[in-house]
ROMIMI-273475 format. One line per field, with one value per residue: residue in one letter; residue number from 0; z, x, y of N, C-alpha, C in turn. Coordinates in steps of 0.1 Angstrom, whole numbers, plus 5000, padded with zeros to 4 digits. Atoms other than C-alpha are relative to their C-alpha. Example, Ala and Ser with C-alpha at 12.3 -4.5 7.8 and 13.67 -1.06 7.14 Angstrom:
BEGIN
code: c(A, S) $
pos: c(0, 1) $
n.w: c(5000, 5000) $
n.u: c(5009, 4991) $
n.v: c(4988, 4989) $
ca.w: c(5078, 5071) $
ca.u: c(5123, 5137) $
ca.v: c(4955, 4989) $
c.w: c(5000, 5008) $
c.u: c(5009, 4992) $
c.v: c(5012, 5011) $
! end
This chain:
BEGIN
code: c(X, X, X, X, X, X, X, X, X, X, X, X, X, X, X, X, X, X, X, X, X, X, X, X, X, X, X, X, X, X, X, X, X, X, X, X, X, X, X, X, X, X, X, X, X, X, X, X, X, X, X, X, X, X, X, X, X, X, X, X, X, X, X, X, X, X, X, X, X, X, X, X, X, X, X, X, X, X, X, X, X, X, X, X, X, X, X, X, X, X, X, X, X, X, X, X, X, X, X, X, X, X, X, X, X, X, X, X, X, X, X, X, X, X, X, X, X, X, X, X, X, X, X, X, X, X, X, X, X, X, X, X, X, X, X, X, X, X, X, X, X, X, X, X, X, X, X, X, X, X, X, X, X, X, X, X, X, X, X, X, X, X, X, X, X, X, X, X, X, X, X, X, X, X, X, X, X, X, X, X, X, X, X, X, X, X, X, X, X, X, X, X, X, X, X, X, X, X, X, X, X, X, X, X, X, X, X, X, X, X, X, X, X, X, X, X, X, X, X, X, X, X, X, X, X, X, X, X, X, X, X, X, X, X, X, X, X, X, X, X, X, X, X, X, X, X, X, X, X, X, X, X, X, X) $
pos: c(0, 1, 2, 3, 4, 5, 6, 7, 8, 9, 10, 11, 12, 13, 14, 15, 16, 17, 18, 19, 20, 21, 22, 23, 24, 25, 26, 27, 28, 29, 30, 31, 32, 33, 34, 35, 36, 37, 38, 39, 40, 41, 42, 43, 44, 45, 46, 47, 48, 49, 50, 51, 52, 53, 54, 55, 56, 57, 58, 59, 60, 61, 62, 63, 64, 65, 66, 67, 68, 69, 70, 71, 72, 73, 74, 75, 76, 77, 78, 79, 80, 81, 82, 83, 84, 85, 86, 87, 88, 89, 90, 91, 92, 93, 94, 95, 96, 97, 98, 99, 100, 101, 102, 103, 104, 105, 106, 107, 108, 109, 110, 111, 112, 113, 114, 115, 116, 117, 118, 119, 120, 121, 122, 123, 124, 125, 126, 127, 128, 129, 130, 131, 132, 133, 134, 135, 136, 137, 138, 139, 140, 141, 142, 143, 144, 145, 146, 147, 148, 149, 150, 151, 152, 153, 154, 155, 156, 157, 158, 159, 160, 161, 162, 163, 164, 165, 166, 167, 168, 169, 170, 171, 172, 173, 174, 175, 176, 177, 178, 179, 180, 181, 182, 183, 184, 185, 186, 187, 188, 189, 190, 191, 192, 193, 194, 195, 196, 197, 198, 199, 200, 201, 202, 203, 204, 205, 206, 207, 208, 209, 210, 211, 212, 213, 214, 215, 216, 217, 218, 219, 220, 221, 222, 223, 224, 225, 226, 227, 228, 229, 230, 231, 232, 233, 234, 235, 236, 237, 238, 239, 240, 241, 242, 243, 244, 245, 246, 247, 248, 249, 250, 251, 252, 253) $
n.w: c(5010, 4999, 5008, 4997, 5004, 4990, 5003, 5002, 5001, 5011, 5001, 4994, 5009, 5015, 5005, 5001, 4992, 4994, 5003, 4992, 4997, 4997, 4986, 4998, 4983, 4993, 5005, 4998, 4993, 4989, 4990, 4997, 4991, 5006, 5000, 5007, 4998, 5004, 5006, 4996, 4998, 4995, 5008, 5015, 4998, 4996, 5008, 5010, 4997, 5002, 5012, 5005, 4992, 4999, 5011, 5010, 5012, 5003, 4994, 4984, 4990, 5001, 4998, 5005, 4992, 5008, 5002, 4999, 5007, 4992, 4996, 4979, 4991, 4990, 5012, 5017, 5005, 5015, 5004, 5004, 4984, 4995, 5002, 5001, 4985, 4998, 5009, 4990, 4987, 5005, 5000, 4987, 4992, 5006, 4998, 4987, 4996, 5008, 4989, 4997, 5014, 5011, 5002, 5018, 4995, 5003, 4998, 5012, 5000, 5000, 5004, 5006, 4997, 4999, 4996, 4979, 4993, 4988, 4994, 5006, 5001, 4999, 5011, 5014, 5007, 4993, 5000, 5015, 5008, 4998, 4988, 4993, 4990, 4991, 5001, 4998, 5002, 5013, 5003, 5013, 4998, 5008, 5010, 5010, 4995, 5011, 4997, 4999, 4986, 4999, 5008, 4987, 4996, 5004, 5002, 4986, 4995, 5005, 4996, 4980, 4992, 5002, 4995, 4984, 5003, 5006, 5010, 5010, 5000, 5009, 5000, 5007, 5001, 5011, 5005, 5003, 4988, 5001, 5009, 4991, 4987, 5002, 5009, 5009, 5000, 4994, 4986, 4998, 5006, 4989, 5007, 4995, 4991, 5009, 5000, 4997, 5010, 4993, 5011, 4993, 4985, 5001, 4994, 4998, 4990, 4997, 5001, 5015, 5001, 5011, 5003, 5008, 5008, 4999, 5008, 4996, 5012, 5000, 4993, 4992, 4996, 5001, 5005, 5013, 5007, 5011, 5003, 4997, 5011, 5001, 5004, 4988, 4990, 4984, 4996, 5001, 5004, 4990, 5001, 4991, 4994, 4997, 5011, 4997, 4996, 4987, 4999, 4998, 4988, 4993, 5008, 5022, 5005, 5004) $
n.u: c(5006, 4998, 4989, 5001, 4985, 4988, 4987, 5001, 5010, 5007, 5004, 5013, 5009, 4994, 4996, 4985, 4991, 4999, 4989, 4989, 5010, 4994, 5012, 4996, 4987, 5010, 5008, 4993, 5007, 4999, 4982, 5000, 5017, 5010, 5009, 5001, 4996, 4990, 5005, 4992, 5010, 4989, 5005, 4996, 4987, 4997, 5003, 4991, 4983, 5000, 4995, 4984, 4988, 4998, 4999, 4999, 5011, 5004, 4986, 4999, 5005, 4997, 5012, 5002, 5004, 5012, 4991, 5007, 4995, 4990, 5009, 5000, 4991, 4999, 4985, 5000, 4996, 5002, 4983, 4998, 4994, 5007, 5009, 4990, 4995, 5012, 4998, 4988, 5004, 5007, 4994, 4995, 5012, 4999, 4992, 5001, 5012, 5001, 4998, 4987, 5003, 5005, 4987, 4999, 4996, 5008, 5014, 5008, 5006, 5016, 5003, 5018, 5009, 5010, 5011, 5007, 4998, 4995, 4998, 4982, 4993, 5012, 4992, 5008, 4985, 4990, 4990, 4989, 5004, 5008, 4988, 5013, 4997, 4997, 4999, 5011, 5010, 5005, 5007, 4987, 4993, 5000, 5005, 4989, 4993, 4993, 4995, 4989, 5004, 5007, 4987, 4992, 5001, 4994, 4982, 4993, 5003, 4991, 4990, 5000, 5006, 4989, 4990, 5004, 5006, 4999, 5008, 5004, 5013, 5008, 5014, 5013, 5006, 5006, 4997, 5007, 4997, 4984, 4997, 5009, 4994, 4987, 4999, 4998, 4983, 4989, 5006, 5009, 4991, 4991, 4988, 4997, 5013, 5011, 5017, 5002, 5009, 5016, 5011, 5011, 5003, 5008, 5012, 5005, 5006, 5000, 4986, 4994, 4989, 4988, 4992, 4986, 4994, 4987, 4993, 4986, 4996, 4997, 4990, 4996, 5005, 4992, 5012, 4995, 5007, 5010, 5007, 5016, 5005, 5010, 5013, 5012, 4999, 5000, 4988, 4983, 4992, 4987, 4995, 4997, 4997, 5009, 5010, 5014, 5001, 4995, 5009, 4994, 5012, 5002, 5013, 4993, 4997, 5012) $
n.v: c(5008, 5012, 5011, 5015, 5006, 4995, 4998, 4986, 4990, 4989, 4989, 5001, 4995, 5004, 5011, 5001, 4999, 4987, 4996, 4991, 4990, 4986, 4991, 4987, 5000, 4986, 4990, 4986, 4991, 5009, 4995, 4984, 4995, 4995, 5016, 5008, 5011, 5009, 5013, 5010, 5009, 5006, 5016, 5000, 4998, 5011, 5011, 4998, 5006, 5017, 5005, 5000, 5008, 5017, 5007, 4993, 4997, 4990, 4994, 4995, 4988, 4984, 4997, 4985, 4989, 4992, 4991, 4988, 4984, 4988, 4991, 5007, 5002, 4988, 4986, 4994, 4989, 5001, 5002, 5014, 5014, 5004, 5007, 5015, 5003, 5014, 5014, 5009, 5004, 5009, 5007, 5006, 5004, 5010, 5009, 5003, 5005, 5013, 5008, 5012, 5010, 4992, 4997, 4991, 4988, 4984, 4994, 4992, 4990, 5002, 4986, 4999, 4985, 5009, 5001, 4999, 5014, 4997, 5012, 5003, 4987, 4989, 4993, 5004, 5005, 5001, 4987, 4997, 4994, 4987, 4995, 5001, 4988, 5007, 5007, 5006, 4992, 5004, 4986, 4995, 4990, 4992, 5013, 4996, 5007, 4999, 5013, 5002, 4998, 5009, 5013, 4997, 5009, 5015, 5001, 5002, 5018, 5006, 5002, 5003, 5016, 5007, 4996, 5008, 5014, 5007, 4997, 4989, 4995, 5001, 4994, 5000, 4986, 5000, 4990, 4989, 4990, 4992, 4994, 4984, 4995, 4997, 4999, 5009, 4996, 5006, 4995, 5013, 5005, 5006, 5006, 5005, 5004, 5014, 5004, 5009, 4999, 5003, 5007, 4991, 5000, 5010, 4995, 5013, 4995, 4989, 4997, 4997, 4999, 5000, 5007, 4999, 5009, 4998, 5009, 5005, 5010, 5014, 5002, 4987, 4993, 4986, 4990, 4991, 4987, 5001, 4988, 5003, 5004, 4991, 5004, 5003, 4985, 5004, 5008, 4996, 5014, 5003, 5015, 5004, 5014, 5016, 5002, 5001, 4990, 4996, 4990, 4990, 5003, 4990, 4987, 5000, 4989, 4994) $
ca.w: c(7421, 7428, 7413, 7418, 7419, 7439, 7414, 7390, 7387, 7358, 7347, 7360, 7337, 7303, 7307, 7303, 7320, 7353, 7344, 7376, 7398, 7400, 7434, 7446, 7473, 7480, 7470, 7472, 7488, 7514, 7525, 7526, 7548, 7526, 7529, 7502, 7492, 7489, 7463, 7473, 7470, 7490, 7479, 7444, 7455, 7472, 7444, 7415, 7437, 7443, 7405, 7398, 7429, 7428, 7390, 7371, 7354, 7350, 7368, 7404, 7425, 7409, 7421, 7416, 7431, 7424, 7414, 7424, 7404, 7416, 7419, 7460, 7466, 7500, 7488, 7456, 7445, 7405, 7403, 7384, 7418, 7435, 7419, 7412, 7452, 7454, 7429, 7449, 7482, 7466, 7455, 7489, 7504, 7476, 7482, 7524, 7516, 7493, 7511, 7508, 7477, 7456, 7435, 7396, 7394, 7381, 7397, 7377, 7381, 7383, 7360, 7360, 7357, 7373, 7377, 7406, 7425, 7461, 7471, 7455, 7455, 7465, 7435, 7399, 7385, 7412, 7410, 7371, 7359, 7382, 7418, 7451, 7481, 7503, 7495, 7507, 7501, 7465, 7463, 7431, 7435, 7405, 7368, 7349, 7357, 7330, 7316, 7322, 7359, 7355, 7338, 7370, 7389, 7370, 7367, 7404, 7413, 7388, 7396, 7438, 7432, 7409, 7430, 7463, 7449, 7426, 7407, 7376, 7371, 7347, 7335, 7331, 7318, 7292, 7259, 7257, 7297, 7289, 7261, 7287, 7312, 7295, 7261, 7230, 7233, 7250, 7283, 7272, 7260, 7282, 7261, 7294, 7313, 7306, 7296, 7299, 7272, 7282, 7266, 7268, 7301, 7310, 7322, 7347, 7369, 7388, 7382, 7358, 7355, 7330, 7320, 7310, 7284, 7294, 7266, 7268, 7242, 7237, 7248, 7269, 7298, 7293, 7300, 7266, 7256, 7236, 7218, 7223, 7206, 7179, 7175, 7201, 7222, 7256, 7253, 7259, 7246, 7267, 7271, 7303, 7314, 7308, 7279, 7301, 7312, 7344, 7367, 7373, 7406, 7414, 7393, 7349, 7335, 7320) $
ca.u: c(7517, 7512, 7542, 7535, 7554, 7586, 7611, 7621, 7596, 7574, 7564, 7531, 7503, 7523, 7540, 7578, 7607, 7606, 7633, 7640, 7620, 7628, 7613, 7613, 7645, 7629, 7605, 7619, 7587, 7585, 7624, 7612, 7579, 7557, 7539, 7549, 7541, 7568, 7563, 7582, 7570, 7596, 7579, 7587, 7619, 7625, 7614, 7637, 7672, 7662, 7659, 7693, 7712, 7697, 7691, 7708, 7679, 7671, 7688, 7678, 7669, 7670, 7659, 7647, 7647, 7614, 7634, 7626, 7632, 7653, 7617, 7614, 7646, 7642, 7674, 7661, 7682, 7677, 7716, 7730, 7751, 7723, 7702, 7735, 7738, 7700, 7705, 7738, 7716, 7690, 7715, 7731, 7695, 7691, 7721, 7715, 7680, 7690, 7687, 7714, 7690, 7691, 7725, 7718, 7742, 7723, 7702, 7676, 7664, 7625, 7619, 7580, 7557, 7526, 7501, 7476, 7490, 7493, 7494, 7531, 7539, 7521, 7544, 7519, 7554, 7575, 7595, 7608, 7586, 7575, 7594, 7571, 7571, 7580, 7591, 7556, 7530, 7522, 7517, 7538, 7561, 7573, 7563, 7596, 7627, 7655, 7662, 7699, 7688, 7665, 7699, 7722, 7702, 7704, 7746, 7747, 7727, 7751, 7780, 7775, 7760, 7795, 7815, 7803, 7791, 7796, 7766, 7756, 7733, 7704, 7670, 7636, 7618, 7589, 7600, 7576, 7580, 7621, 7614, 7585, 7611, 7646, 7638, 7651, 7689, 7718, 7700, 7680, 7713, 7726, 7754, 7767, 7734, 7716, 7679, 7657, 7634, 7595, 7566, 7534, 7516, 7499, 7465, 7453, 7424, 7428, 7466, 7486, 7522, 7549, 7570, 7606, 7625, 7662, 7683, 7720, 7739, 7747, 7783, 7787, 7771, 7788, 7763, 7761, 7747, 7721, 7698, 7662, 7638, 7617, 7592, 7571, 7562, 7563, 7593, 7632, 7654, 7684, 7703, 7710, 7715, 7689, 7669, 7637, 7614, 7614, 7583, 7591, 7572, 7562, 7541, 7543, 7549, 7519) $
ca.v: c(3546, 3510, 3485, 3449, 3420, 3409, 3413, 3426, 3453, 3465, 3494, 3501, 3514, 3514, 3482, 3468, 3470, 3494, 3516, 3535, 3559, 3602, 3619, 3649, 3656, 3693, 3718, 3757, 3765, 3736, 3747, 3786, 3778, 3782, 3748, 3731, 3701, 3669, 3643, 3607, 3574, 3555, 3522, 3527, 3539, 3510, 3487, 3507, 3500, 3466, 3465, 3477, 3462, 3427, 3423, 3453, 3464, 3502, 3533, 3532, 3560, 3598, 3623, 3666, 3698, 3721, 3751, 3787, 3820, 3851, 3865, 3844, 3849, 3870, 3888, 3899, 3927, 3923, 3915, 3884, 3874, 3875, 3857, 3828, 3830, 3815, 3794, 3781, 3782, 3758, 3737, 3732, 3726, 3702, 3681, 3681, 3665, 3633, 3604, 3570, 3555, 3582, 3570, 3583, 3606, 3635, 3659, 3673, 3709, 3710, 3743, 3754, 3778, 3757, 3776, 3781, 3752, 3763, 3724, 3732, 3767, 3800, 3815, 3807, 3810, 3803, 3837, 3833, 3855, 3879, 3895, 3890, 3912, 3882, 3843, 3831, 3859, 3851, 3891, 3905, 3933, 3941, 3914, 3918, 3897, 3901, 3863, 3867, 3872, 3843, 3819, 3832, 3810, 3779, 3788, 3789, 3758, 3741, 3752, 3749, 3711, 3704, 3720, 3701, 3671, 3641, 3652, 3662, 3688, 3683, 3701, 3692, 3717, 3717, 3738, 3761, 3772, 3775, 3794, 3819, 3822, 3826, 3834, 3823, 3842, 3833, 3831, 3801, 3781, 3746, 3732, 3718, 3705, 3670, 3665, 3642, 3629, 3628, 3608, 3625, 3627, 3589, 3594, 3568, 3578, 3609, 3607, 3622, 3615, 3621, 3591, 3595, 3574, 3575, 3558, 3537, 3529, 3494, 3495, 3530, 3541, 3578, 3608, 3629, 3661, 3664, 3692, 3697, 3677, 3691, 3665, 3671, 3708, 3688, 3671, 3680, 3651, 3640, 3607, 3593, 3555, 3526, 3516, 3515, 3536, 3554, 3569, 3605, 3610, 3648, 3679, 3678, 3707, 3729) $
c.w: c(5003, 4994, 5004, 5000, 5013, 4990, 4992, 4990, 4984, 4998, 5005, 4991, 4982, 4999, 5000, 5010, 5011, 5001, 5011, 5012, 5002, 5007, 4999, 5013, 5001, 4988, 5006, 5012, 5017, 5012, 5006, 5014, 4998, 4998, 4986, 4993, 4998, 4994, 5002, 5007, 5008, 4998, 4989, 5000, 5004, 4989, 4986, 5005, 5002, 4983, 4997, 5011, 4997, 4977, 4988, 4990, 5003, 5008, 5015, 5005, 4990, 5010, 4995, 5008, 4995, 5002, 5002, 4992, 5010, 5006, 5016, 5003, 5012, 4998, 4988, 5003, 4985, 4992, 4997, 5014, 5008, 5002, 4996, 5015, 5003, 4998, 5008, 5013, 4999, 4997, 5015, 5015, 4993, 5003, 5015, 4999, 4988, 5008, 4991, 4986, 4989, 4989, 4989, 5003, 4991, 5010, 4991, 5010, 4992, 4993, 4997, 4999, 5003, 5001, 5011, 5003, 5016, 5005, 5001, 5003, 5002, 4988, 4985, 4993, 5003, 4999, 4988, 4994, 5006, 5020, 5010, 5015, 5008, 4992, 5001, 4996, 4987, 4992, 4992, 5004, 4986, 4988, 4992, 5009, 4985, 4998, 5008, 5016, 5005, 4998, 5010, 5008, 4997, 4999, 5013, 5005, 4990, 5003, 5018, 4998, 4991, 5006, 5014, 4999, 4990, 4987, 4991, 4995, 4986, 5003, 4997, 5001, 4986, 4987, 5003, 5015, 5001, 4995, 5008, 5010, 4994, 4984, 4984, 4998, 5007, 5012, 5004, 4995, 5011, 4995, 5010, 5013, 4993, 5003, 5003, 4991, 5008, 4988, 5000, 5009, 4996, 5006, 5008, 5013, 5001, 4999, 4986, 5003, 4983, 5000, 4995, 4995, 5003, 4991, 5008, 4986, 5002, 5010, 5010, 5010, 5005, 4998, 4988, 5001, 4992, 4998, 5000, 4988, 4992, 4998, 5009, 5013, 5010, 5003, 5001, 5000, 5012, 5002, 5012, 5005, 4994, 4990, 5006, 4999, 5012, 5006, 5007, 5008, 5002, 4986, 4987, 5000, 4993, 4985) $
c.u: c(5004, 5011, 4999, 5008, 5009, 5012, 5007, 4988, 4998, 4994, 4984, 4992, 5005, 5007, 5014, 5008, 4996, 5012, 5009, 4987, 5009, 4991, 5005, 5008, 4998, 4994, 5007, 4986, 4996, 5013, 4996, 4988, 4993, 4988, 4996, 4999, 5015, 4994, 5010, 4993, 5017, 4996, 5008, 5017, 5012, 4999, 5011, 5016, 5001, 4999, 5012, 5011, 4997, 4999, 5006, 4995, 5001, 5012, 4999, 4992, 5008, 4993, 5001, 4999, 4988, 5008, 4989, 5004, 5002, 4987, 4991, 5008, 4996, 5012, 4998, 5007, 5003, 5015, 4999, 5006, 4994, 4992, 5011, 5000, 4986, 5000, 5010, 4992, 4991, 5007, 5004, 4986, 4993, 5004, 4990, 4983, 5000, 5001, 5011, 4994, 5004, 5018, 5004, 5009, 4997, 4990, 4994, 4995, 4984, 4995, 4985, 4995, 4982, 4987, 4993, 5003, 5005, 5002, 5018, 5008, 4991, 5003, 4990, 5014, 5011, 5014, 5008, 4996, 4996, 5005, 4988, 5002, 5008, 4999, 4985, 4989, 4992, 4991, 5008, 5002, 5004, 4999, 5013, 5012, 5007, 5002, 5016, 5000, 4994, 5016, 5011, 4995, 5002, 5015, 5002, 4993, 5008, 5010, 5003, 5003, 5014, 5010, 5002, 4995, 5007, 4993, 4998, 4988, 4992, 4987, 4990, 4992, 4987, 5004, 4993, 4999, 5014, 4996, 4991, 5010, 5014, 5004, 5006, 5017, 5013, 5000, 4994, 5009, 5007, 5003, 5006, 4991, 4993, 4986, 4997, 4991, 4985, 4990, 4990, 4993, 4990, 4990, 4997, 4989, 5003, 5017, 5004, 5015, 5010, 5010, 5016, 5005, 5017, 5002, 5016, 5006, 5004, 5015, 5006, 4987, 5002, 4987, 5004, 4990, 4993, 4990, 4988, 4987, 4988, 4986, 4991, 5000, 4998, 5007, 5012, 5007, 5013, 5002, 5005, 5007, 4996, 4993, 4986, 4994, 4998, 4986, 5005, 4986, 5004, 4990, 5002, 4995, 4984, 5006) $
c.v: c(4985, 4991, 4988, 4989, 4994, 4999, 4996, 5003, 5000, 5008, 5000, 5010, 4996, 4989, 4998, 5000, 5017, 5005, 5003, 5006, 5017, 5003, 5008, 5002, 5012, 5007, 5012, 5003, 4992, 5005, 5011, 4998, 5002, 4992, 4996, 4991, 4989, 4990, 4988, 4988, 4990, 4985, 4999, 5004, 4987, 4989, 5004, 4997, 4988, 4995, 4998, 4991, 4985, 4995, 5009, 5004, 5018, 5009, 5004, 5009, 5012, 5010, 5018, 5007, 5006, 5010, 5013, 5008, 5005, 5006, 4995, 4999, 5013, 5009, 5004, 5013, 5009, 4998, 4983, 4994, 4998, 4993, 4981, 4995, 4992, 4988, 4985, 4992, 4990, 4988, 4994, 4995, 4983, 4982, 4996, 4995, 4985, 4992, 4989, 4997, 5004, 4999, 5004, 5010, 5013, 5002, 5007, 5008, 5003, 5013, 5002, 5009, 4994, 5007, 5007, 4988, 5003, 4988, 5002, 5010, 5010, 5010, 4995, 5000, 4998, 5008, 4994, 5009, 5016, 5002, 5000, 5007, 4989, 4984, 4990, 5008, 5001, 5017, 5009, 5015, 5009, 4986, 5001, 4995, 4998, 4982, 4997, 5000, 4984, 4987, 5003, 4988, 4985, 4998, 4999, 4989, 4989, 4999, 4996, 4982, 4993, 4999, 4990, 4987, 4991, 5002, 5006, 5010, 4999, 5009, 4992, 5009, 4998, 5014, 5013, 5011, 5002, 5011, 5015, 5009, 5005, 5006, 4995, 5006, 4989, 4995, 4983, 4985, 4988, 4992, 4989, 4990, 4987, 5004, 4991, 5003, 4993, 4996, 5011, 4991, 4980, 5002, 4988, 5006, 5014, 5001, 5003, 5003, 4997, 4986, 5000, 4989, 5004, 4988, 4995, 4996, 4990, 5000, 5010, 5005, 5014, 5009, 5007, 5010, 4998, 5015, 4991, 4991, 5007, 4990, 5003, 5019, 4996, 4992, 5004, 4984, 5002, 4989, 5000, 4984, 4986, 5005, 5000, 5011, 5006, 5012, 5013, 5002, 5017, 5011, 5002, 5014, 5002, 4997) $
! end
């Protein structure tokens, strides 16, 4: 998406301060061979760390993984360590693909269930919902995937990327596809995980991207925990960095 200008940047379409930019530093189905796309505007990338380095405006470079379910792990064996050890292995595919800009320290976990979108995934729910003979084949094996199987993964892409990294792990995830994939139990519960709060979708042309509002409070830039928001069924609240707002570059949630 275009950004104009030399500096510093403003938001492009909606206006204001440009907060930031979030890319995408892999796809699950890109890594596996499954030809799937990468989203990454290294312009815009370029234009959000020159905000923050030369004029301390917004939060830089983020960026996301597109997360898989246990149901493309080629090791599927319907076991929680199994499905933590993907999780892990995602994570460490994650890390080895951030490049130097990317210095937010969260990564956000890309949780979806998109769809037909083979541009992205040959998986319609990217193995959370349903087990597939093979990582690429988009040919269901068995439709049933315990959540607790499904929430191993997100515990071992957390714990891998704290364990080996600086980073913090965060979700974006639209409510209503947590609530498809992990249920409403104990499964679907992240006390120790940041969100991120989303506007609704901006429409401009044939584009359609998601906006995020990361907040700061006045005198702390300390991540905090936060619960989900109810105003809105396409939003997860979470507090991060910068009063602006920030283009989240890659696929919005259904």
């Amino acid at each position: 998406m275009p950004v104009t200008g030399t500096g510093p940047y403003a938001e492009p379409v909606i206006g204001g301060s440009y907060g930031g930019y979030i890319g995408m530093a892999g796809n699950w189905a890109h890594w596996q061979g499954c030809g799937g796309g990468l989203v990454w505007s290294a312009a815009n990338a370029s234009q959000a760390a020159a905000n923050l380095a030369r004029y301390q405006a917004g939060i830089g470079v983020a960026v996301f993984w597109f997360m898989a379910g246990p149901g493309t792990d080629p090791h599927y064996n319907g076991t929680v360590a199994e499905a933590a050890a993907w999780g892990e292995r995602q994570a460490a595919r994650a890390l080895a693909g951030i490049g130097a800009a990317a210095r937010y320290p969260v990564l956000w976990m890309d949780v979806e269930l998109p769809g037909n979108a083979p541009q992205f995934t040959p998986a319609p729910d990217n193995g959370w919902k349903a087990v597939y003979t093979s990582p690429c084949s988009g040919r269901v094996r068995t439709r049933h995937i315990a959540p607790a199987v499904d929430r191993a993964v997100i515990d071992g892409f957390a714990s891998y990327l704290t364990a080996h990294s600086s980073y913090k792990p965060g979700v974006y995830s639209a409510p209503v596809v947590w609530k498809a994939i992990f249920g409403a139990g104990s499964a679907s519960r992240i006390p120790g995980l940041l969100r991120p709060l989303f506007r609704r979708p901006v429409q401009r042309g044939s584009h359609r991207a998601h906006v995020a509002v990361v907040r700061r409070r006045r005198h702390s830039q300390r991540l905090r925990r936060l619960r989900p928001d109810r105003r809105s069924t396409d939003a997860l609240t979470g507090c991060t960095h910068s009063s602006a707002s920030v283009v989240w570059s890659g696929m919005p949630s259904k």
